[in-house]
C-alpha positions as CSV (number, residue, x, y, z in Angstrom):
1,X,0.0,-10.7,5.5
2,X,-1.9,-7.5,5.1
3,X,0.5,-4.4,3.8
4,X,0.7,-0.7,3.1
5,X,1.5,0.0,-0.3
6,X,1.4,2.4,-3.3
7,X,-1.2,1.6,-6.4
8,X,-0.6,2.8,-9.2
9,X,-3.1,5.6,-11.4
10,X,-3.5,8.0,-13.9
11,X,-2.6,8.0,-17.6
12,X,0.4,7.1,-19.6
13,X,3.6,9.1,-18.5
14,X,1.6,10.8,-15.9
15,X,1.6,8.7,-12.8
16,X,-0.3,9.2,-10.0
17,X,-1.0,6.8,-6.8
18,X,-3.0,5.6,-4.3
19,X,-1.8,5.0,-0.8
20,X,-3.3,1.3,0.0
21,X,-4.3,-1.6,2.4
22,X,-4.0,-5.0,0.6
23,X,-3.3,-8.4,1.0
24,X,0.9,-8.8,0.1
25,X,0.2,-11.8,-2.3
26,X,-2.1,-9.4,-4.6
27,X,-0.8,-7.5,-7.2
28,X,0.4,-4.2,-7.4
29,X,-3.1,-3.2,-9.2
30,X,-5.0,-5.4,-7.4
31,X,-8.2,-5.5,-5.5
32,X,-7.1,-4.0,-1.9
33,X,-9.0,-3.4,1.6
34,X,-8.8,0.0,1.8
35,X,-7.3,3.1,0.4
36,X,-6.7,5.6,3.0
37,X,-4.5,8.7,0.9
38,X,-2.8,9.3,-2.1
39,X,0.3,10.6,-3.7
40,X,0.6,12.6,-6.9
41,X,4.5,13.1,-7.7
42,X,4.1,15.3,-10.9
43,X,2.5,17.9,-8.6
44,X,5.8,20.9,-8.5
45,X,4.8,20.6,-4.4
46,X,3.9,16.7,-4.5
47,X,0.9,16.6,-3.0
48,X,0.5,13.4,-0.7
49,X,-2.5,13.5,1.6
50,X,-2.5,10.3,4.3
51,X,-5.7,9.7,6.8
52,X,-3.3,9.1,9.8
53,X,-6.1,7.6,12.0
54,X,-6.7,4.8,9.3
55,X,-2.8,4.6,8.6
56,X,-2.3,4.3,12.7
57,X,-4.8,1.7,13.3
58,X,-3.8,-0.5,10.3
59,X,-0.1,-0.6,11.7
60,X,-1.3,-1.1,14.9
61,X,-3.1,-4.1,14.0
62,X,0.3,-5.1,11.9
63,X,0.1,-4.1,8.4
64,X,3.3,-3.7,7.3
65,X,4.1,-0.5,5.5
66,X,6.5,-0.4,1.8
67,X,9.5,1.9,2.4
68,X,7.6,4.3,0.2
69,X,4.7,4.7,2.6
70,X,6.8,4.5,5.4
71,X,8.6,8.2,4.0
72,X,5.3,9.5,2.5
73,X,4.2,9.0,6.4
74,X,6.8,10.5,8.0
75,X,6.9,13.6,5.8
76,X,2.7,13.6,6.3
């Protein structure tokens, strides 16, 4: 089952993620498909930036989105 998920970057204490495509049995670090935005919440405006196309055509073909994304989406 292919999903839509947040990886985690960045250094220690200063998170910073990647919105992804993976495969749901990976791990949250993982190898994944595709990254198609990101998500930086220690921004003071939190600066997410999603490629809606790529988001669009992955649900579409039925990657299942976390709640996260789902949000980070809507808000997008």
């Amino acid at each position: 089952m292919t999903v839509i998920r947040l990886t985690r970057m960045g250094k220690k204490k200063q998170p910073f993620y990647r919105i992804v495509v993976t495969d749901s049995r990976k791990r949250r670090d993982g190898g994944w498909i595709e990254s198609i935005g990101f998500y930086n919440p220690m921004d003071a405006a939190k600066t997410t930036k999603l490629d809606q196309d790529r988001y669009n055509y992955w649900v579409g073909v039925g990657a299942k989105p976390s709640e996260t994304v789902k949000k980070l989406a809507e808000k997008a």
